[in-house]
C-alpha positions, 0 to 999 in steps of 0.5 A: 891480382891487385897490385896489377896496374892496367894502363889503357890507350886509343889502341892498347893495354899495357898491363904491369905487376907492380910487385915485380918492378925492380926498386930504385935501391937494388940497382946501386953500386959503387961503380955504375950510377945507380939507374933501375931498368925499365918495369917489366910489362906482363902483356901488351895488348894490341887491339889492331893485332887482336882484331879488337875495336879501337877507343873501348872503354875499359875496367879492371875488375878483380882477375878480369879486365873489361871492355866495351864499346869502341870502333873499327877504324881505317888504320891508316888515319883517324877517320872511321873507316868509310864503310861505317858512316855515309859522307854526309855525316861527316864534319868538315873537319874529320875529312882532314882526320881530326874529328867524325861524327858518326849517327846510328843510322850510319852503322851496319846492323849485322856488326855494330860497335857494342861489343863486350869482351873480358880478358883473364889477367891470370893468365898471360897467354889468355885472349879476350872472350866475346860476351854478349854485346850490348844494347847500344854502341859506345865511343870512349866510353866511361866505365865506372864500377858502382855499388858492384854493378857497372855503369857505362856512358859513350863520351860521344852521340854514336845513336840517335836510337840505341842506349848511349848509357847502360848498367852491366851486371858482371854476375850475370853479364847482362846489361840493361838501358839507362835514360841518356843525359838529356844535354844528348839531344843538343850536343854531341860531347862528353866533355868531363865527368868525375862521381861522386857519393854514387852520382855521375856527373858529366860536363857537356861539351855545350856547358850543360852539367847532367847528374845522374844517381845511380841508386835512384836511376834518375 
Protein backbone atom coordinates (compact mmCIF):
# COMPACT_ATOMS: atom_id res chain seq x y z
CA UNK A 1 0.00 0.00 0.00
CA UNK A 2 2.75 2.40 -0.62
CA UNK A 3 1.79 4.17 -3.69
CA UNK A 4 -1.56 5.09 -1.56
CA UNK A 5 -1.46 8.72 -1.22
CA UNK A 6 -4.12 10.03 1.74
CA UNK A 7 -5.18 13.29 1.71
CA UNK A 8 -6.54 14.77 4.90
CA UNK A 9 -9.13 17.92 5.62
CA UNK A 10 -10.74 19.68 8.66
CA UNK A 11 -13.56 16.85 7.84
CA UNK A 12 -12.42 14.10 5.47
CA UNK A 13 -9.72 11.63 4.12
CA UNK A 14 -9.69 10.90 0.35
CA UNK A 15 -7.51 8.00 -0.10
CA UNK A 16 -6.33 7.34 -3.95
CA UNK A 17 -4.18 4.28 -5.47
CA UNK A 18 -1.77 6.03 -7.48
CA UNK A 19 -1.25 2.97 -9.44
CA UNK A 20 -4.63 3.08 -10.86
CA UNK A 21 -4.66 6.58 -11.87
CA UNK A 22 -5.44 6.59 -15.55
CA UNK A 23 -2.28 8.24 -17.41
CA UNK A 24 -2.40 11.26 -19.57
CA UNK A 25 -1.27 9.31 -22.68
CA UNK A 26 -3.86 6.58 -22.56
CA UNK A 27 -6.94 8.85 -23.17
CA UNK A 28 -5.58 10.39 -26.58
CA UNK A 29 -7.04 9.91 -29.83
CA UNK A 30 -7.40 11.25 -33.03
CA UNK A 31 -10.70 12.61 -32.67
CA UNK A 32 -11.31 13.83 -28.91
CA UNK A 33 -8.81 16.15 -27.34
CA UNK A 34 -6.60 14.05 -25.38
CA UNK A 35 -8.27 14.94 -21.62
CA UNK A 36 -7.89 11.81 -18.91
CA UNK A 37 -10.83 11.63 -16.54
CA UNK A 38 -10.60 12.16 -12.99
CA UNK A 39 -8.22 9.46 -10.40
CA UNK A 40 -10.60 7.27 -9.12
CA UNK A 41 -10.62 7.51 -5.30
CA UNK A 42 -10.55 4.23 -3.17
CA UNK A 43 -12.55 5.79 -0.35
CA UNK A 44 -13.61 9.03 0.90
CA UNK A 45 -14.07 9.09 4.78
CA UNK A 46 -16.22 11.38 6.13
CA UNK A 47 -15.75 11.99 9.59
CA UNK A 48 -19.50 13.62 10.53
CA UNK A 49 -21.05 10.37 8.60
CA UNK A 50 -18.62 8.45 10.59
CA UNK A 51 -19.36 10.10 13.73
CA UNK A 52 -15.64 10.70 14.07
CA UNK A 53 -13.89 14.01 15.65
CA UNK A 54 -13.35 16.97 13.12
CA UNK A 55 -9.62 18.73 13.00
CA UNK A 56 -7.68 15.14 13.92
CA UNK A 57 -4.56 15.08 13.16
CA UNK A 58 -3.50 12.13 10.89
CA UNK A 59 -0.69 9.49 9.55
CA UNK A 60 -0.34 6.91 7.50
CA UNK A 61 1.78 4.46 8.46
CA UNK A 62 2.31 1.20 6.21
CA UNK A 63 -1.24 -0.55 5.73
CA UNK A 64 -2.83 1.69 8.34
CA UNK A 65 -3.81 5.40 8.88
CA UNK A 66 -3.82 7.00 12.20
CA UNK A 67 -5.60 9.40 13.80
CA UNK A 68 -5.78 11.19 16.78
CA UNK A 69 -7.16 13.86 18.70
CA UNK A 70 -9.73 16.56 17.01
CA UNK A 71 -13.28 17.90 18.25
CA UNK A 72 -16.76 17.27 18.26
CA UNK A 73 -18.24 20.47 16.67
CA UNK A 74 -21.80 21.90 16.12
CA UNK A 75 -21.89 21.16 12.42
CA UNK A 76 -23.64 23.91 11.39
CA UNK A 77 -20.67 26.67 12.03
CA UNK A 78 -17.36 26.37 13.14
CA UNK A 79 -17.80 27.04 16.77
CA UNK A 80 -17.25 24.01 18.91
CA UNK A 81 -20.26 22.92 19.82
CA UNK A 82 -21.51 24.73 23.24
CA UNK A 83 -21.89 21.78 25.31
CA UNK A 84 -17.64 21.74 25.21
CA UNK A 85 -16.80 25.27 26.46
CA UNK A 86 -18.33 27.68 29.12
CA UNK A 87 -19.39 31.15 27.36
CA UNK A 88 -16.73 32.94 29.05
CA UNK A 89 -13.90 30.87 27.07
CA UNK A 90 -14.86 32.04 24.22
CA UNK A 91 -13.02 34.78 22.04
CA UNK A 92 -14.68 37.72 20.64
CA UNK A 93 -14.21 36.70 17.89
CA UNK A 94 -15.49 32.88 17.75
CA UNK A 95 -19.10 34.01 18.82
CA UNK A 96 -18.97 35.05 14.90
CA UNK A 97 -17.37 31.50 13.95
CA UNK A 98 -13.80 32.47 13.11
CA UNK A 99 -11.96 31.63 16.01
CA UNK A 100 -12.59 29.62 19.97
CA UNK A 101 -10.27 29.03 22.62
CA UNK A 102 -11.15 26.03 24.41
CA UNK A 103 -9.29 25.15 28.22
CA UNK A 104 -9.54 21.69 29.95
CA UNK A 105 -11.53 22.90 32.23
CA UNK A 106 -14.39 23.25 29.60
CA UNK A 107 -14.29 19.46 28.33
CA UNK A 108 -16.57 16.81 30.01
CA UNK A 109 -14.45 13.97 31.62
CA UNK A 110 -16.51 11.17 30.43
CA UNK A 111 -15.77 12.03 26.40
CA UNK A 112 -12.74 14.10 26.03
CA UNK A 113 -11.20 15.00 22.37
CA UNK A 114 -8.11 12.32 23.03
CA UNK A 115 -9.18 9.66 21.08
CA UNK A 116 -7.13 7.31 18.82
CA UNK A 117 -8.58 5.17 15.91
CA UNK A 118 -6.70 3.32 12.95
CA UNK A 119 -8.12 2.65 9.74
CA UNK A 120 -7.21 -0.57 7.60
CA UNK A 121 -6.40 0.93 4.36
CA UNK A 122 -6.58 -2.84 2.75
CA UNK A 123 -9.40 -3.30 2.84
CA UNK A 124 -12.10 -0.61 1.48
CA UNK A 125 -14.92 -1.58 3.40
CA UNK A 126 -13.10 -1.24 6.87
CA UNK A 127 -14.16 1.53 9.40
CA UNK A 128 -11.97 3.00 11.80
CA UNK A 129 -11.24 0.85 15.37
CA UNK A 130 -11.09 2.76 18.66
CA UNK A 131 -7.84 2.10 20.49
CA UNK A 132 -7.13 3.42 23.64
CA UNK A 133 -7.12 7.12 23.78
CA UNK A 134 -4.67 9.24 25.08
CA UNK A 135 -3.57 11.12 28.08
CA UNK A 136 -4.45 14.53 26.81
CA UNK A 137 -6.63 16.24 23.83
CA UNK A 138 -5.08 17.39 20.91
CA UNK A 139 -6.61 20.02 18.10
CA UNK A 140 -4.98 19.98 14.55
CA UNK A 141 -2.65 18.04 15.92
CA UNK A 142 0.99 17.55 14.44
CA UNK A 143 1.83 13.90 14.00
CA UNK A 144 5.25 13.06 12.77
CA UNK A 145 6.70 9.35 12.48
CA UNK A 146 10.35 9.46 14.14
CA UNK A 147 12.91 6.70 14.68
CA UNK A 148 9.61 4.47 14.53
CA UNK A 149 7.74 5.94 17.46
CA UNK A 150 5.08 8.76 16.79
CA UNK A 151 5.07 11.95 18.05
CA UNK A 152 2.02 13.93 18.42
CA UNK A 153 2.06 17.84 19.38
CA UNK A 154 -2.11 19.83 19.49
CA UNK A 155 -1.30 23.20 17.35
CA UNK A 156 -3.66 24.64 20.10
CA UNK A 157 -3.66 25.05 24.01
CA UNK A 158 -6.78 22.69 24.39
CA UNK A 159 -5.35 21.90 28.46
CA UNK A 160 -4.30 23.81 30.96
CA UNK A 161 -3.76 20.22 32.78
CA UNK A 162 -3.22 17.24 30.27
CA UNK A 163 -0.23 16.56 28.03
CA UNK A 164 -0.68 18.76 24.81
CA UNK A 165 2.59 16.37 23.60
CA UNK A 166 3.03 12.83 23.57
CA UNK A 167 5.04 9.79 22.13
CA UNK A 168 2.72 6.93 20.71
CA UNK A 169 4.14 3.74 20.39
CA UNK A 170 2.44 1.88 17.13
CA UNK A 171 3.86 -1.94 18.42
CA UNK A 172 2.20 -1.39 21.45
CA UNK A 173 -0.46 1.59 21.08
CA UNK A 174 0.41 3.11 24.02
CA UNK A 175 1.45 6.59 24.37
CA UNK A 176 3.11 8.22 27.31
CA UNK A 177 3.48 12.48 27.99
CA UNK A 178 6.06 14.57 26.72
CA UNK A 179 7.03 18.43 28.58
CA UNK A 180 4.89 20.89 26.40
CA UNK A 181 6.65 23.52 24.53
CA UNK A 182 7.05 25.97 27.21
CA UNK A 183 6.06 29.07 24.90
CA UNK A 184 2.63 27.10 25.77
CA UNK A 185 2.19 29.06 29.27
CA UNK A 186 2.03 32.33 26.89
CA UNK A 187 0.59 31.72 23.81
CA UNK A 188 -1.95 29.43 22.49
CA UNK A 189 -0.82 28.86 18.99
CA UNK A 190 1.34 26.45 17.01
CA UNK A 191 2.16 28.75 14.31
CA UNK A 192 4.45 26.42 11.93
CA UNK A 193 6.91 23.70 12.42
CA UNK A 194 9.13 21.76 10.05
CA UNK A 195 11.79 18.49 11.88
CA UNK A 196 14.68 17.98 11.24
CA UNK A 197 17.74 15.34 12.15
CA UNK A 198 15.18 14.13 14.40
CA UNK A 199 14.20 17.52 16.23
CA UNK A 200 10.92 19.29 16.28
CA UNK A 201 10.58 22.77 15.88
CA UNK A 202 7.97 24.83 16.28
CA UNK A 203 7.10 28.59 15.63
CA UNK A 204 4.77 29.92 18.24
CA UNK A 205 2.15 32.28 17.49
CA UNK A 206 4.01 35.05 19.73
CA UNK A 207 7.43 34.69 17.63
CA UNK A 208 9.06 32.31 20.05
CA UNK A 209 10.70 29.02 18.53
CA UNK A 210 10.65 25.78 20.72
CA UNK A 211 12.98 22.77 19.69
CA UNK A 212 12.47 19.62 20.76
CA UNK A 213 14.82 16.38 20.28
CA UNK A 214 13.17 13.61 20.28
CA UNK A 215 16.38 10.94 21.00
CA UNK A 216 17.39 12.98 24.19
CA UNK A 217 13.37 13.85 25.01
CA UNK A 218 14.46 17.64 25.75
Amino acid sequence: METVLCIFTYRRVFVLDMDKIPRYEDHQDETSPAVAPPPPSMRILDFVDSELPLGMGLLKLGNFLYMFGGEYCDYGNDLIDSKWIREDMISPRGRLGYHSVVYGAGLPEEDPPCLVYRLDLTDHLSKPVKLDPMLGPKLYAIVEEIGGQIYILSKKRVSRSRPLFEVWNPMTEKSRALPNPPSFSRCRVVANYCVFARNIVCRMDNGDLNCFNTASET
